[in-house]
VOPAGU-2260 file (C-alpha; in pm, 1 decimal, decimal comma):
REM VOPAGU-2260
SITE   aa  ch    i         X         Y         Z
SITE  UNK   A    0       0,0       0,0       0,0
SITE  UNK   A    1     110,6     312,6     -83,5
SITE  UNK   A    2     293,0     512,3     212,5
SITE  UNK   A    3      97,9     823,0     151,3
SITE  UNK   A    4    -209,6     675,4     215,7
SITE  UNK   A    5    -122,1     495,5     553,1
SITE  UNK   A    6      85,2     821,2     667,8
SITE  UNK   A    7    -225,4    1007,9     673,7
SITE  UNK   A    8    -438,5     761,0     834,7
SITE  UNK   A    9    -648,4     893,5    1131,1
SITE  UNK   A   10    -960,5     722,9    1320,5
SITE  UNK   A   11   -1226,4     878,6    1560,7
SITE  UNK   A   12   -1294,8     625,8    1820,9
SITE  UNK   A   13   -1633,7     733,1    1826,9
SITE  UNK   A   14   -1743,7     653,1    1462,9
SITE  UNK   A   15   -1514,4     321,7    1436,0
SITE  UNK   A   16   -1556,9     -26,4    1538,3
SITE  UNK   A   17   -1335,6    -317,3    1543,1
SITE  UNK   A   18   -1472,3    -620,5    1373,5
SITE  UNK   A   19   -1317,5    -956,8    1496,4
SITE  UNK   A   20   -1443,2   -1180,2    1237,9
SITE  UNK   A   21   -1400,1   -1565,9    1326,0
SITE  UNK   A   22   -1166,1   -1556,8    1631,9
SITE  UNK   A   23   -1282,8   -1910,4    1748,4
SITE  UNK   A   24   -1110,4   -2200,1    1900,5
SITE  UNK   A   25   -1183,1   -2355,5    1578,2
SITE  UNK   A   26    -911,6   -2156,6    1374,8
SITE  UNK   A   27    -728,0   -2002,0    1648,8
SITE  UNK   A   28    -647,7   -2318,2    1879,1
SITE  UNK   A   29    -439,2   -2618,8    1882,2
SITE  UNK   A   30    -708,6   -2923,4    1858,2
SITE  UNK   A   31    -930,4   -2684,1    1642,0
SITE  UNK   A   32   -1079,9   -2817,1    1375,9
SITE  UNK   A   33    -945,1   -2612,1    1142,7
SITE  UNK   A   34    -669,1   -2469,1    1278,6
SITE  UNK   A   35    -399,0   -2673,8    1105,8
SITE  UNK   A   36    -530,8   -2544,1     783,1
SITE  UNK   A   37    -458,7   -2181,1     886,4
SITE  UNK   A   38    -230,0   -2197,0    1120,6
SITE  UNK   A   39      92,9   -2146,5     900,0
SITE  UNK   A   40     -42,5   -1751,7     833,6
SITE  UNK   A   41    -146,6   -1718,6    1149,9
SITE  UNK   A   42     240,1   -1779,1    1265,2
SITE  UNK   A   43     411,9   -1613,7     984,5
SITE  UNK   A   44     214,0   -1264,4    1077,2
SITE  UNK   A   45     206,1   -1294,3    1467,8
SITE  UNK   A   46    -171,7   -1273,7    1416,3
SITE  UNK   A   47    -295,1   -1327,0    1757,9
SITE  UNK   A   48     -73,9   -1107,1    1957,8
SITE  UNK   A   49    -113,1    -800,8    1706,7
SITE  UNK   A   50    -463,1    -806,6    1730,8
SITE  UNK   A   51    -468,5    -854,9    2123,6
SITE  UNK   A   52    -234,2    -579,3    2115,0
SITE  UNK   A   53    -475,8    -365,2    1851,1
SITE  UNK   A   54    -773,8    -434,0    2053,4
SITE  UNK   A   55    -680,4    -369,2    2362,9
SITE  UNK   A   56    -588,1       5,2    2172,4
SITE  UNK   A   57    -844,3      66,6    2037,3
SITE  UNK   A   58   -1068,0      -6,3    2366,2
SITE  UNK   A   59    -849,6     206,2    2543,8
SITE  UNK   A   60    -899,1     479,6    2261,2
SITE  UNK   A   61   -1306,0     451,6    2301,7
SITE  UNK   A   62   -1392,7     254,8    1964,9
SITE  UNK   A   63   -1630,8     -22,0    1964,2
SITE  UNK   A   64   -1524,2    -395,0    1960,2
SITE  UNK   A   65   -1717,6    -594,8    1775,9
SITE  UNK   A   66   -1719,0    -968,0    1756,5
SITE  UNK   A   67   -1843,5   -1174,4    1505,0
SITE  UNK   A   68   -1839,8   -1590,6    1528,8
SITE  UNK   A   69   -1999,2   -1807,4    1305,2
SITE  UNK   A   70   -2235,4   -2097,5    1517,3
SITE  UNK   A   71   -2447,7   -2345,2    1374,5
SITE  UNK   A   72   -2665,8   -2627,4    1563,2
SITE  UNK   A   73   -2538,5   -2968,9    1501,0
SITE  UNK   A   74   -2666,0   -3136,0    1248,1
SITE  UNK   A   75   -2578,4   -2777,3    1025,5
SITE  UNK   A   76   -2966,2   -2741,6     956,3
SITE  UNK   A   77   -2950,0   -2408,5     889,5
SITE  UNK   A   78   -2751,9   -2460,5     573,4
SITE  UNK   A   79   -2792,2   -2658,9     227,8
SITE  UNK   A   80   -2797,5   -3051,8     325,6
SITE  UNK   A   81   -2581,9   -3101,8      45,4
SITE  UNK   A   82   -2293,7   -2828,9     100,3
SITE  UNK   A   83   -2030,0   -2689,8    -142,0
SITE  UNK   A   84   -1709,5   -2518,3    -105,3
SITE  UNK   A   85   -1588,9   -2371,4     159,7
SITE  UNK   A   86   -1905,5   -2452,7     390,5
SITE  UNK   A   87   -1872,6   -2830,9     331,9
SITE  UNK   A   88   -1557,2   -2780,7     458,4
SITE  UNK   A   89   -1731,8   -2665,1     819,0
SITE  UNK   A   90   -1949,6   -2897,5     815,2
SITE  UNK   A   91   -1693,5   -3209,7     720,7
SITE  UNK   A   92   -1488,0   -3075,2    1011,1
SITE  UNK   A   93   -1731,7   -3058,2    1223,9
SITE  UNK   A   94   -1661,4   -2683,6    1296,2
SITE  UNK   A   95   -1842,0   -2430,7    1488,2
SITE  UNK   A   96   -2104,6   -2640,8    1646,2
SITE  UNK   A   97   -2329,2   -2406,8    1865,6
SITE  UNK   A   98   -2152,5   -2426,4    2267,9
SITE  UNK   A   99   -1897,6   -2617,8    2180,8
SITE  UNK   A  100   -1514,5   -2542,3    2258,1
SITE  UNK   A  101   -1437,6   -2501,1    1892,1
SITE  UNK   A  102   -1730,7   -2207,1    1857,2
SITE  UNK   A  103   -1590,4   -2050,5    2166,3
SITE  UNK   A  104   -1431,9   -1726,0    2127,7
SITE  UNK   A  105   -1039,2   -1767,1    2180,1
SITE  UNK   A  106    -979,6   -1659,5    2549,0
SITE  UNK   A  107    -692,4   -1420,0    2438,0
SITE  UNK   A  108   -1001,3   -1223,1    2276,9
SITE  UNK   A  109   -1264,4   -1320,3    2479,5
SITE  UNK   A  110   -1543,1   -1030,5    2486,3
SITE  UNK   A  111   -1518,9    -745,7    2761,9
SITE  UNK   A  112   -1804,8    -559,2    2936,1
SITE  UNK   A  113   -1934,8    -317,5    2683,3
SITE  UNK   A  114   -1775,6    -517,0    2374,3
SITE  UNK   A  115   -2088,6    -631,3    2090,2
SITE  UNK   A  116   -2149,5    -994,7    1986,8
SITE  UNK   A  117   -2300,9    -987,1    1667,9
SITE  UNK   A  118   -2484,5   -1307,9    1673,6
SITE  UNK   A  119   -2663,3   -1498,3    1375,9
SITE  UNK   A  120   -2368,3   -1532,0    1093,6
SITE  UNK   A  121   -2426,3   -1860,0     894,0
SITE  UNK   A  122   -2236,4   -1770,1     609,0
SITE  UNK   A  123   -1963,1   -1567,9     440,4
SITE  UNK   A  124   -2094,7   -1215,9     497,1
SITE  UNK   A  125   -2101,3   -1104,2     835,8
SITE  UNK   A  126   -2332,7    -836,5     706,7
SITE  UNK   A  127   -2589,9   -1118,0     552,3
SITE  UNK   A  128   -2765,3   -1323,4     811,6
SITE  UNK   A  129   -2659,6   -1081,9    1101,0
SITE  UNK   A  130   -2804,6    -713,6    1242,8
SITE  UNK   A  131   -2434,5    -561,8    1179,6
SITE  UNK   A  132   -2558,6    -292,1     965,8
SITE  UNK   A  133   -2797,3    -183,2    1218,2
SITE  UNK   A  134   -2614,1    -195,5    1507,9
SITE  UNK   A  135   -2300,1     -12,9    1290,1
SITE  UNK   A  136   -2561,1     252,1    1182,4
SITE  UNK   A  137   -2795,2     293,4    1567,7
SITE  UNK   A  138   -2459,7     382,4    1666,2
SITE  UNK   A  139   -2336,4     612,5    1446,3
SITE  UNK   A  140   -2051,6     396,5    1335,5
SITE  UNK   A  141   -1883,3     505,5     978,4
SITE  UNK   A  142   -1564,6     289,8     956,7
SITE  UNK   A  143   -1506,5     -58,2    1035,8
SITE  UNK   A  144   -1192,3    -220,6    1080,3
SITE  UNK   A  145   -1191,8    -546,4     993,2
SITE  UNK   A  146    -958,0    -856,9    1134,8
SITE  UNK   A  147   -1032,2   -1260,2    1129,3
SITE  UNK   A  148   -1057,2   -1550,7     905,8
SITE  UNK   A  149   -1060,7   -1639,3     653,5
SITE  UNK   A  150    -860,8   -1289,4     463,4
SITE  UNK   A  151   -1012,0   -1453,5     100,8
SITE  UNK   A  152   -1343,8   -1575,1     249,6
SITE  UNK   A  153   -1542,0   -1435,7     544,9
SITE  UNK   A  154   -1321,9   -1080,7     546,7
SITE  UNK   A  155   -1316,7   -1025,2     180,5
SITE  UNK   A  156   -1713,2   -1096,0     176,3
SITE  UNK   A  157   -1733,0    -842,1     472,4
SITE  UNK   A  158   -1541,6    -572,5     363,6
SITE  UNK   A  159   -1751,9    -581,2      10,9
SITE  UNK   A  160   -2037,9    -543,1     132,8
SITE  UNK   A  161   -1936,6    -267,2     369,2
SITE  UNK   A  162   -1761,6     -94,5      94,6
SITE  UNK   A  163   -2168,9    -139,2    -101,1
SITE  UNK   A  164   -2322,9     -32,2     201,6
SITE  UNK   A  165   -2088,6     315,1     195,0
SITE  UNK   A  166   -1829,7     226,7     540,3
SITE  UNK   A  167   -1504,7     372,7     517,0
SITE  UNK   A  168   -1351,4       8,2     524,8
SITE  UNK   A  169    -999,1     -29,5     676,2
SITE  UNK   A  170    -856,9    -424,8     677,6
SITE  UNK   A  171    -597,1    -541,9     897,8
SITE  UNK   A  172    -317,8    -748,8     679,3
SITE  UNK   A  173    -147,2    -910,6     997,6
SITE  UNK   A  174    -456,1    -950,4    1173,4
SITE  UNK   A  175    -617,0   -1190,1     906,1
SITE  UNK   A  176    -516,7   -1560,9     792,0
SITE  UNK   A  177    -617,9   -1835,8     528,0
SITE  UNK   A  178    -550,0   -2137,7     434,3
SITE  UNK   A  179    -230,1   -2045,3     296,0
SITE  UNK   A  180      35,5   -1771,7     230,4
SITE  UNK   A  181     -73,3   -1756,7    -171,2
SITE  UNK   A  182    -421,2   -1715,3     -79,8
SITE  UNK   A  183    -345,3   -1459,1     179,2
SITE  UNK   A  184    -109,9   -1223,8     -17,9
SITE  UNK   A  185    -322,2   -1239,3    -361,1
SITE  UNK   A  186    -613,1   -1090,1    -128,0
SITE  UNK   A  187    -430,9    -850,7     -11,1
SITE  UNK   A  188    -257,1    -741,3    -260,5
SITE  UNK   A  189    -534,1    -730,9    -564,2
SITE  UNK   A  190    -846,8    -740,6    -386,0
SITE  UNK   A  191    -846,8    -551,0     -49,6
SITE  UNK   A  192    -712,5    -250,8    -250,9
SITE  UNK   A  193    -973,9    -226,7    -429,5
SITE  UNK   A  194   -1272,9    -236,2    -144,1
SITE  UNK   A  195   -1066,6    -104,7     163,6
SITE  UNK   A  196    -773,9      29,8     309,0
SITE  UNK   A  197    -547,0    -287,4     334,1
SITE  UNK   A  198    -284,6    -125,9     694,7
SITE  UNK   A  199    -125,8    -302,5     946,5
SITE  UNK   A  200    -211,3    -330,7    1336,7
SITE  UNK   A  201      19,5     -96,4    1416,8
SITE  UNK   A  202     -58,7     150,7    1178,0
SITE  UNK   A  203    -423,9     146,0    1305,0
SITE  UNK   A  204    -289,8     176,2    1654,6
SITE  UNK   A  205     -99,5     504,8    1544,3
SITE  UNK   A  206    -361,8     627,4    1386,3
SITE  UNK   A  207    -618,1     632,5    1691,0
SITE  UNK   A  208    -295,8     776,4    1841,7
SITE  UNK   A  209    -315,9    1081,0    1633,3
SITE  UNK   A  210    -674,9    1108,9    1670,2
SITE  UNK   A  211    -622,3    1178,0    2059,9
SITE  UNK   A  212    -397,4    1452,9    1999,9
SITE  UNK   A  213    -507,3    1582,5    1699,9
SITE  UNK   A  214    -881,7    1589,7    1730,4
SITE  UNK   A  215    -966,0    1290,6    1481,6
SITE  UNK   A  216   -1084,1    1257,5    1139,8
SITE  UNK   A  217   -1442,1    1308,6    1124,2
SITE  UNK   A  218   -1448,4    1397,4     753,2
């Protein structure tokens, strides 16, 4: 990404929210169920601890965390019974069954008083099957930062349809992780371009920095 563009980056805690997208014991944990399919990107970008460290920032700052897991009853009878791609994956793994230890939220990120859950995603989109929009919108939210798995699935389908839905879309590219390093970098580098602001953790971090002492960007 261009330096000019994450030079100038600035964030008002009180119009942005952090979107965790996926931080489960089902991609984040040893024993998940799908965690040895992402784990290699998770490694090579220190994704857990950046985003602990980014969160914990931007609660101290005053923005809005925002957590979004994907649950489904077992048996999956809220989907297709005969599943394709990347959700017949879930459901061959045996991922994300509703109170189990894989759909728990990793501890490292576990939800704090005053954090949002947004509950309902069955799918790709967080913004599809859930009340994100309205929640982003009753609170006056205009940018969303977005983190989680999978960077060519679940955030790529997110950050589209916030980009549509006319968000100022910033996505984290050492906060995110797929099934492998190809699939993460091509995201990054053609597609989040396009719909977002593709910045690292610690440029985010900086950024809601400057907005303390600078007054923010509320344009």
């Amino acid at each position: 990404m261009p330096e000019a563009e994450t030079a100038t980056l600035n964030l008002d805690p009180a119009t942005t929210a952090i979107v965790l997208i996926e931080f489960q014991n089902d991609f984040t944990s040893e024993g998940g169920a799908l965690h040895s399919a992402v784990s290699e990107v998770m490694t090579s970008t220190d994704m857990l601890d950046k985003t602990k460290g980014l969160v914990a920032a931007a609660r101290q700052a005053g923005a809005t965390i925002m957590h979004a897991p994907i649950t489904f009853m077992a048996g999956y009878h809220e989907i297709s019974s005969h599943p394709y791609g990347i959700l017949k994956g879930v459901v061959d793994g045996n991922a994300f069954v509703k109170d189990s230890w894989g759909a728990a939220i990793v501890d490292d990120l576990a939800p704090h008083p005053g954090d949002i859950v947004v509950e309902g995603k069955r799918g790709l989109d967080t913004f599809a099957s859930t009340n994100l929009d309205f929640i982003l919108r009753s609170k006056g939210i205009t940018t969303i930062v977005l983190g989680g798995f999978l960077t060519n699935c679940c955030v790529e389908s997110t950050m589209r349809t916030g980009y549509e839905n006319g968000y100022r879309v910033i996505t984290l590219t050492d906060c995110t992780a797929a099934t492998s390093t190809a699939e993460h970098d091509n995201a990054i580098t053609f597609d989040y371009p396009m719909f977002s602001l593709p910045v690292r953790a610690d440029e985010v971090i900086k950024a809601f920095g400057a907005d303390r002492g600078s007054g923010g960007d509320r344009g």
